[in-house]
Every structure is written in C-alpha cells, then in structure tokens.
C-alpha positions in Angstrom: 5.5 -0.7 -1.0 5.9 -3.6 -3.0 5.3 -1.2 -6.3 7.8 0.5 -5.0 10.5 -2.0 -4.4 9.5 -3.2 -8.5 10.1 0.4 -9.2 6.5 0.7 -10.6 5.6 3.5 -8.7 8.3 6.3 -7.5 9.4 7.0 -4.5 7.7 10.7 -3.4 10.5 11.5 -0.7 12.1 9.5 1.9 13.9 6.4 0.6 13.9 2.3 1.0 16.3 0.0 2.0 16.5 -3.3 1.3 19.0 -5.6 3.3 20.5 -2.2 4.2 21.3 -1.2 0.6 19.7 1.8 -1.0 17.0 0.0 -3.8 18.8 0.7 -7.1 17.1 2.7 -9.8 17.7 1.1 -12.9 20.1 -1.0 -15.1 21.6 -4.6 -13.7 21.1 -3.9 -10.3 17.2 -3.4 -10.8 17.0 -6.4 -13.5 18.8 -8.5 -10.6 16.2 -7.2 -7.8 13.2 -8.8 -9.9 14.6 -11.9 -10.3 14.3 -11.9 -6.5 11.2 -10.4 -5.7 8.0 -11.5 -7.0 4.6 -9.7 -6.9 1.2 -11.0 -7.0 -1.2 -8.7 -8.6 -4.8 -8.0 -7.5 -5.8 -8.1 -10.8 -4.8 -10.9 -13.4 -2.2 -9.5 -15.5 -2.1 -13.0 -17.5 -1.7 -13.5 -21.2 -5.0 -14.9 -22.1 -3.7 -17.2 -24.6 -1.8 -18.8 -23.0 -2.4 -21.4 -20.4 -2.0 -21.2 -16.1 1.5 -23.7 -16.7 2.5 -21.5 -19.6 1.8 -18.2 -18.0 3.6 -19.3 -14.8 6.5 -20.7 -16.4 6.8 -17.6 -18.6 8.9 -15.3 -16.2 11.6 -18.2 -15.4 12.0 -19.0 -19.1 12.8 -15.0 -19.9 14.1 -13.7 -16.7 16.1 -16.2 -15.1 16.8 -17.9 -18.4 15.5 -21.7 -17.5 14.9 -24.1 -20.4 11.4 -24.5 -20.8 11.6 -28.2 -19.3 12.9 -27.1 -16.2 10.6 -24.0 -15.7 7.8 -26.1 -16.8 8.6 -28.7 -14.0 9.4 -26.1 -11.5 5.9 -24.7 -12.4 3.8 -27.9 -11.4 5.4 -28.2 -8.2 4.2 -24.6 -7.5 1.2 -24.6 -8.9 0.6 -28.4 -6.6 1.7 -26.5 -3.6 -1.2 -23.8 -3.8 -3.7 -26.4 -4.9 -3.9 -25.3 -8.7 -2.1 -28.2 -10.4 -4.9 -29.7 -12.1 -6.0 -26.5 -13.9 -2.4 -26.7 -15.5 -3.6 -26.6 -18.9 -6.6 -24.6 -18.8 -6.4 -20.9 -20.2 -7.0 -17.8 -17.9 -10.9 -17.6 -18.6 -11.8 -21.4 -17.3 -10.5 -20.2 -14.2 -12.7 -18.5 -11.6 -11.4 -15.3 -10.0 -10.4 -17.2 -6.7 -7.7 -19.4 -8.5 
C-alpha cells in the first residue's frame, strides 16, 4: 500500500483515497504528497558514501528545500529519538543491519 501511495507500484484496479481525495498521479500534487509521506525501506537504499547524518538529512535539504544547518540539526534529534545518534558520522557499512 505504501508503494502505492509513493506511486512506486500502480494501482491494478480499484483506487485509494487519502483524506478523501483521489491520490494524484503525477506533477505538483504528487511532488507535494512525498514531502508528506515518508517510507522506510526493508532494504537500505542509502548512498554508501555518505554518512547516517548525511543520508538522513539528504531528503529535507532537496525536497523540502532546508539549509543544510537546519536539516542537519533536525536530523540529530531524529536520529536521538530512535537511539542512533551516536553513529551520526559513521558511513552505511559500520552499521549492522538492525540500525
């Protein structure tokens, strides 16, 4: 469902609403649904050279358009809320498959 909603997968028949609004199927509309709906992958999808603050600050700096300071800040506190704060600076690989 949630591939769905990111139109990553298409919808075979039926259709979803969200909030009561038909989901829209491309252009501004869909660009503004992402910024609101966040997915977490089962598999990594991170960019390996960069590090856990990096790749979590990545999507606020070129979606929502944050200055790096702010996303950067906005990514600690995340990262402190799910326990993951001090592996800030370590890349992708130094991680092990539960963080």
């Amino acid at each position: 469902l949630c591939r769905t909603v990111n139109r990553l997968e298409t919808v075979q028949s039926g259709s979803i609403l969200l909030d009561g609004e038909p989901l829209p199927d491309e252009g501004r509309g869909l660009a503004r649904l992402r910024t609101e709906v966040g997915m977490v992958f089962q598999s990594f999808n991170l960019f390996a050279h960069k590090t856990v603050l990096e790749n979590v600050s990545l999507a606020q700096i070129k979606v929502r358009h944050r200055k790096r300071e702010d996303a950067d800040r906005r990514s600690r506190e995340l990262l402190d809320r799910v326990g993951l704060g001090p592996q800030a600076g370590k890349y992708p690989a130094q991680l092990s498959g539960g963080q």
